[in-house]
C-alpha positions as CSV (number, residue, x, y, z in Angstrom):
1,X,-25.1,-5.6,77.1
2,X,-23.0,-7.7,79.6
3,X,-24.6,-10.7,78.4
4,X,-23.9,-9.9,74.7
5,X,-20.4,-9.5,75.2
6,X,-20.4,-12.3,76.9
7,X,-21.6,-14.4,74.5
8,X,-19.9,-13.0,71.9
9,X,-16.5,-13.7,74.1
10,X,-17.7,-17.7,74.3
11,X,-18.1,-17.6,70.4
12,X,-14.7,-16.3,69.9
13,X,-13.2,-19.0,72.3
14,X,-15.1,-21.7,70.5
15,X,-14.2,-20.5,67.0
16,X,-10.4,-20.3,68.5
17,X,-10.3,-24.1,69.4
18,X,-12.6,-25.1,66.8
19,X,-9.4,-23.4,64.3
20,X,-7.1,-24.7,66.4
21,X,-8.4,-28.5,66.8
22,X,-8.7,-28.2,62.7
23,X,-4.6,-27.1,62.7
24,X,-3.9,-29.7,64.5
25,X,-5.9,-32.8,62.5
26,X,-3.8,-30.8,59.3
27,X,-0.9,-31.4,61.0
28,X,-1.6,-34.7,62.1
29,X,-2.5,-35.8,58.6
30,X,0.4,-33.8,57.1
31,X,2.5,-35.8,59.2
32,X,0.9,-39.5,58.6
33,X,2.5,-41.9,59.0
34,X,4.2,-41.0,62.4
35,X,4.6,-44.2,63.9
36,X,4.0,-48.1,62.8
37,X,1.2,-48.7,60.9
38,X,-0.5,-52.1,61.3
39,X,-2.0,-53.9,58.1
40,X,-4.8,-56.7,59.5
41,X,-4.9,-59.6,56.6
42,X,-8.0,-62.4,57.8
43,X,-6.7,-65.5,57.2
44,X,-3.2,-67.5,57.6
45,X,0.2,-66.7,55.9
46,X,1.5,-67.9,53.0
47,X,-1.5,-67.9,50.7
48,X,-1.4,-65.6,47.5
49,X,-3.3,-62.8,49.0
50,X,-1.0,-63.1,52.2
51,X,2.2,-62.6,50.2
52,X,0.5,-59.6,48.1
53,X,0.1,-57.8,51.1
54,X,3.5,-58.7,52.4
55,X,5.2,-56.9,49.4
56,X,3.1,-53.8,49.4
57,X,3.6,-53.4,53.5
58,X,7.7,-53.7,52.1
59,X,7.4,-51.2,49.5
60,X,5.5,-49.0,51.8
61,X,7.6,-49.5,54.8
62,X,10.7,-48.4,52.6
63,X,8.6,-45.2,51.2
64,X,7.9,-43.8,54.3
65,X,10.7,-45.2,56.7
66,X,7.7,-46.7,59.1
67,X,7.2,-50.2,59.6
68,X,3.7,-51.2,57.5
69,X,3.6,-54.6,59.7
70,X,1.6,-57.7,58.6
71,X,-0.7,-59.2,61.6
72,X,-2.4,-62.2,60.2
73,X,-5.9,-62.8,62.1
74,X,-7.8,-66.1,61.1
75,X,-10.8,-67.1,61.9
76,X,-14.4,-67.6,61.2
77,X,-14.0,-66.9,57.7
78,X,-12.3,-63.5,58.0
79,X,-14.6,-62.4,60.7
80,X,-12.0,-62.1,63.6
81,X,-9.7,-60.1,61.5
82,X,-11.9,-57.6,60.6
83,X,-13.7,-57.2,63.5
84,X,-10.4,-56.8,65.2
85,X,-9.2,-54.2,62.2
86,X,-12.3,-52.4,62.8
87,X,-12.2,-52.1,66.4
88,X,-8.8,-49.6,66.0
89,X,-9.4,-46.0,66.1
90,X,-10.0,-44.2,62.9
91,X,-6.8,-43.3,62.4
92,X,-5.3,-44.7,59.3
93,X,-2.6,-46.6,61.5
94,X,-4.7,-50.1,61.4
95,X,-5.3,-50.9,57.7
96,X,-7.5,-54.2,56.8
97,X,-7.6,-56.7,53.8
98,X,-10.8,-57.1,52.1
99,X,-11.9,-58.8,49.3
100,X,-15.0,-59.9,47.3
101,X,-15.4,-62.7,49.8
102,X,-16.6,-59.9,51.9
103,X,-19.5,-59.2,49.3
104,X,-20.3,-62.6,49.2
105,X,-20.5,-63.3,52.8
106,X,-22.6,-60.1,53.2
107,X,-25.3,-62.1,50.8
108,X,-25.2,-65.0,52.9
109,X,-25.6,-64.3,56.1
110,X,-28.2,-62.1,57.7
111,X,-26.1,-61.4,60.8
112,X,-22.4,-60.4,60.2
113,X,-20.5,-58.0,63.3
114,X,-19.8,-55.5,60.7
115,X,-21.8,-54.3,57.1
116,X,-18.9,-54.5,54.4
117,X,-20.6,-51.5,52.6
118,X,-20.6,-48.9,55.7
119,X,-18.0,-49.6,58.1
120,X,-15.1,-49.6,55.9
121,X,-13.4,-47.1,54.0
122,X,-11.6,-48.4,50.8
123,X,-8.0,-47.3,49.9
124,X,-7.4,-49.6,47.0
125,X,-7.8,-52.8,45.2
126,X,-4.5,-54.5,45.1
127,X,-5.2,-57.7,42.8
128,X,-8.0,-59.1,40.8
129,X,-8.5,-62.3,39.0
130,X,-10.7,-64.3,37.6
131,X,-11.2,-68.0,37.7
132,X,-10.9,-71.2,35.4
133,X,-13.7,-73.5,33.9
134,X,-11.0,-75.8,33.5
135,X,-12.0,-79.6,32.3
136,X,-9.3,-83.0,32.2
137,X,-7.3,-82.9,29.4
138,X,-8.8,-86.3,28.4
139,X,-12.2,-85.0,28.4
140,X,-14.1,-85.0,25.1
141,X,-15.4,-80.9,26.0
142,X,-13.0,-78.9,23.8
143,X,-15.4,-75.5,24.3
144,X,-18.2,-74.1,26.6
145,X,-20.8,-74.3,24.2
146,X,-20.2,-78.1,23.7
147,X,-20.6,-78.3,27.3
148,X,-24.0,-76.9,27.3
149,X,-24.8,-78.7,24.4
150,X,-24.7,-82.1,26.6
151,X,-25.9,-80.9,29.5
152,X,-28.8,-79.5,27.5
153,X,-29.6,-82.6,26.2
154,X,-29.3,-84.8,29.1
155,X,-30.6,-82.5,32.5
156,X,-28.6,-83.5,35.5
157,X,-26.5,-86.3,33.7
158,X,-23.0,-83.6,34.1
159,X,-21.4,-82.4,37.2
160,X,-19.2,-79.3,37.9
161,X,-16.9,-79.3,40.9
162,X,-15.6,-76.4,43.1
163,X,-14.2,-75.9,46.5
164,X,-16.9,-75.0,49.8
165,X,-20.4,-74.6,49.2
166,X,-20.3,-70.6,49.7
167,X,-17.0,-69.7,48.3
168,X,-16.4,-67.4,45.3
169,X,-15.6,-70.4,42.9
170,X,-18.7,-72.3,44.3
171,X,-21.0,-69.4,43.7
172,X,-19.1,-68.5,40.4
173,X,-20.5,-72.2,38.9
174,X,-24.1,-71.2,40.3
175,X,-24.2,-68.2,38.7
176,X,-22.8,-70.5,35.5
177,X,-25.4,-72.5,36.0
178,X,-28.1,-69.6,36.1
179,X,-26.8,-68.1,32.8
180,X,-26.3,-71.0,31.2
181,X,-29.6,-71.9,31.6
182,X,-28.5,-75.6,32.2
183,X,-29.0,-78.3,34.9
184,X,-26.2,-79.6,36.7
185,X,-24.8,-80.7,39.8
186,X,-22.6,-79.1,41.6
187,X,-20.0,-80.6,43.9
188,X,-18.1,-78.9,46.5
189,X,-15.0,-80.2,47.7
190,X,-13.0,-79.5,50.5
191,X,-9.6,-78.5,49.1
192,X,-8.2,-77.3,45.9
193,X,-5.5,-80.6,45.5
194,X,-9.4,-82.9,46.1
195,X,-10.9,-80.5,43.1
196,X,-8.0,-81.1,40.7
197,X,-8.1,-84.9,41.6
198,X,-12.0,-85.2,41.0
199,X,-11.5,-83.4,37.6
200,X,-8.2,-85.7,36.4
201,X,-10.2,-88.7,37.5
202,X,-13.4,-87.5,35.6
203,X,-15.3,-87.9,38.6
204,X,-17.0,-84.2,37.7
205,X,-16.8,-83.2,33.9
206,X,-15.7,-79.3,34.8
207,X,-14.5,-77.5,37.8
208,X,-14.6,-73.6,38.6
209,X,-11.5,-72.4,40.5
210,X,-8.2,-69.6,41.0
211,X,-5.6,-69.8,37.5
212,X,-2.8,-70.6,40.7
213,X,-5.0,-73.7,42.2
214,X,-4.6,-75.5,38.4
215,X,-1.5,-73.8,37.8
216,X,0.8,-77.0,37.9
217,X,-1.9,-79.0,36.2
218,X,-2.7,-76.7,33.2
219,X,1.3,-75.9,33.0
220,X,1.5,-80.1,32.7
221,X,-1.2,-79.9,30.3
222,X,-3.1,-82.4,32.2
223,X,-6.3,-79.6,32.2
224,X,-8.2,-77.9,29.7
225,X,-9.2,-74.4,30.4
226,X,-12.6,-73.9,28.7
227,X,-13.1,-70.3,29.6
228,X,-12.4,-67.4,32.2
229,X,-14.4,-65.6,34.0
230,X,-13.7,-62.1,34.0
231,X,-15.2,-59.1,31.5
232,X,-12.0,-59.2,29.3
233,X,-9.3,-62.0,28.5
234,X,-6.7,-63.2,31.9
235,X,-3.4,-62.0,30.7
236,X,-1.9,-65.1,31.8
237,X,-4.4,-66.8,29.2
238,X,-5.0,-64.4,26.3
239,X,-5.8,-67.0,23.9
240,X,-8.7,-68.7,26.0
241,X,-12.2,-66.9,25.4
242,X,-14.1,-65.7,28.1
243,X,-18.0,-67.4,29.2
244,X,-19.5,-64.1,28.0
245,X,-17.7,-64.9,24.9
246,X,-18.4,-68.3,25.0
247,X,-22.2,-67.6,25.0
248,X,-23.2,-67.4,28.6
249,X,-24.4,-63.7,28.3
250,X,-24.2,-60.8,31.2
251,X,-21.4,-63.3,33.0
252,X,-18.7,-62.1,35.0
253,X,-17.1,-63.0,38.4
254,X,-13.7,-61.0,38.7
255,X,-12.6,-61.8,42.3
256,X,-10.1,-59.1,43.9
257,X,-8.2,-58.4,47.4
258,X,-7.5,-55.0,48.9
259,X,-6.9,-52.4,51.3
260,X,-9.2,-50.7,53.8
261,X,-9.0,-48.7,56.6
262,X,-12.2,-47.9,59.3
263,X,-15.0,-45.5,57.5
264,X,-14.1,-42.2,59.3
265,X,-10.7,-41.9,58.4
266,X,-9.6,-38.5,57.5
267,X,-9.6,-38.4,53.2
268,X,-6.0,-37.0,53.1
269,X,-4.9,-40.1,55.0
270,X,-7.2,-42.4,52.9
271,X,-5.7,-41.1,49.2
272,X,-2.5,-40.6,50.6
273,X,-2.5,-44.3,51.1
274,X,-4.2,-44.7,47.9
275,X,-1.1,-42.8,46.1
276,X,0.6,-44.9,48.0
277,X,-0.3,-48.6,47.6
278,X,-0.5,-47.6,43.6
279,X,3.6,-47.0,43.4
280,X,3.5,-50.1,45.4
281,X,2.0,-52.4,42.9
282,X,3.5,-50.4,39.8
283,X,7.0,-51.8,41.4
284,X,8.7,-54.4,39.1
285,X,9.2,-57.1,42.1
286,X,5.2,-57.0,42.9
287,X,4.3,-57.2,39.4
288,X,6.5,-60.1,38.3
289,X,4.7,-62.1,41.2
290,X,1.2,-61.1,40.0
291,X,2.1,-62.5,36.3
292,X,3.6,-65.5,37.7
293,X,-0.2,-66.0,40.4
294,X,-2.1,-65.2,37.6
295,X,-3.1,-61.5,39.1
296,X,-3.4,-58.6,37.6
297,X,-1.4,-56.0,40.3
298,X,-3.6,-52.8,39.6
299,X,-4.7,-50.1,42.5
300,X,-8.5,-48.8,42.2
301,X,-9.5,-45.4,43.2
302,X,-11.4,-45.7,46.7
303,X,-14.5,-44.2,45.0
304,X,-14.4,-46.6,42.3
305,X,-13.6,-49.8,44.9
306,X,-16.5,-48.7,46.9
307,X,-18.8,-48.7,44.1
308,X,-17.2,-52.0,42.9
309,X,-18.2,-53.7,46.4
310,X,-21.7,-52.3,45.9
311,X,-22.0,-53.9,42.9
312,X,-20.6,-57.4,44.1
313,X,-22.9,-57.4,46.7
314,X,-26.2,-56.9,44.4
315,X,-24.9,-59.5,42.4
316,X,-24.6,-62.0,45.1
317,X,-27.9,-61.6,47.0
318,X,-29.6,-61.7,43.8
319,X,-27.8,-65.2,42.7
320,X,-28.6,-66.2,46.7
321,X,-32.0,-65.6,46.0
322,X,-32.8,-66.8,42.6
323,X,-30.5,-69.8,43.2
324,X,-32.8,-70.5,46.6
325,X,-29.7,-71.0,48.1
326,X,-29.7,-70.8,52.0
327,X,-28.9,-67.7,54.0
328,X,-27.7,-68.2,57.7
């Protein structure tokens, strides 16, 4: 009997703290933010996806009277960032930019520090955009199609240029390339302003990159953009067809930045910064810099981001592996 009551006694107790420990994280969460929160973006300031973040971390410092502060980490391709991001407790007070590099780099390379599909949480896209099959403006191509056509009928003879050999717009003209059905050379580049040259100078016949790397160019009409790359028409460029349209069938490369925290986040933190990061990009002031980058400002829901990176991923390591391209 004695040892009946006392176990029933210990059950009581661990039921109390058990409650009480649960009260507590409610609170906690309730509470959220109660202090600074940090927001880790992987690469240098002043890029477009820098300044994105830097308006939302505004809008949400003003919403909840805590400073959302931006710590830029660069390095190693956006490893140092988010190993450093992911490294912070599970708290929802270190938030981390990802993007579909991410997914790329997770097809690439068979050894990464962290597995973009487990270790993060998503809260929300916060851009997406596709990319430009942009030609000179002096270049006899005035469609897709006639671009094939040529390269159809002379293998080899035509040469597409993009930036580094493993970036999106360097993988987005492989995956052309695989649709397409076509062969061509493809020509990385070091820099955007070295891309734009080789394509004024006719050095390569098309290039593949960002609407804001061939903004001034396009705006000078000094480029043709042949296509985009996304499932529907850019905004910015509602009269120019998309490949799909254009004939290259199952295409799409939509490339996208957001937010993440580390996978065991409460979810009342995670949606609340969902909610959050939404009213953020709805804001006039983040939206009128999206139209001018060529973005489309738009939150995702975490379930739907996460199934979006799943997706990106397959997509990659099957263009990495039926492209022979090397992993490392």
């Amino acid at each position: 009997m004695a040892l009946s009551v006392c176990c029933r006694r210990s059950f009581l107790i661990g039921a109390t703290l058990s409650a009480l420990a649960a009260t507590s994280a409610t609170a906690a969460d309730a509470d959220y933010p109660a202090k600074p929160v940090r927001v880790v973006v992987p690469y240098g300031p002043g890029g477009i996806a820098d300044v994105t973040m830097r308006l939302v971390a505004e809008n949400l410092s003003n919403k909840y009277h805590q400073q959302f502060y931006i710590e830029n980490r660069p390095g190693a391709g956006g490893i140092v960032g988010m190993q450093a991001a992911l490294q912070a407790p599970a708290d929802g007070y270190t938030m981390v930019m990802i993007g579909g590099g991410l997914t790329i780099a997770k097809a690439l390379f068979k050894h990464l520090p962290y597995d973009i599909e487990k270790d993060v949480e998503p809260v929300s896209t916060t851009a997406s955009y596709g990319l430009a099959m942009a030609t000179g403006a002096e270049s006899s191509f005035k469609s897709v199609a006639e671009f094939i056509a040529a390269a159809k009928v002379k293998p080899g003879s035509l040469s597409i240029g993009t930036i580094n050999a493993g970036s999106t717009q360097n993988l987005a003209a492989e995956l052309f390339r695989l649709r397409a059905g076509v062969d061509v050379t493809i020509i990385p580049y070091k820099t955007t302003p070295e891309l734009a040259s080789a394509v004024l100078r006719g050095d390569v016949q098309a290039a593949f990159e960002y609407f804001a790397g061939f903004q001034s160019q396009i705006a000078n009409h000094q480029m043709r953009v042949l296509a985009t790359t996304g499932k529907t028409r850019a905004a910015n460029l509602p009269d120019v067809p998309t490949l799909t349209e254009s004939g290259v069938k199952d295409y799409d490369v939509t490339s996208w930045n957001g937010l993440a925290v580390r996978t065991g986040t409460p979810p009342t933190i995670v949606q609340k910064l969902h909610d959050a990061v939404a009213d953020a990009l709805a804001s006039a002031k983040v939206q009128q810099f999206a139209q001018t980058a060529g973005m489309e400002a738009k939150p995702m829901q975490p379930d739907a981001l996460r199934t979006q990176i799943k997706a990106d991923v397959a997509q990659w390591t099957e263009l990495v592996q039926r492209a022979g391209i090397e992993r490392h």
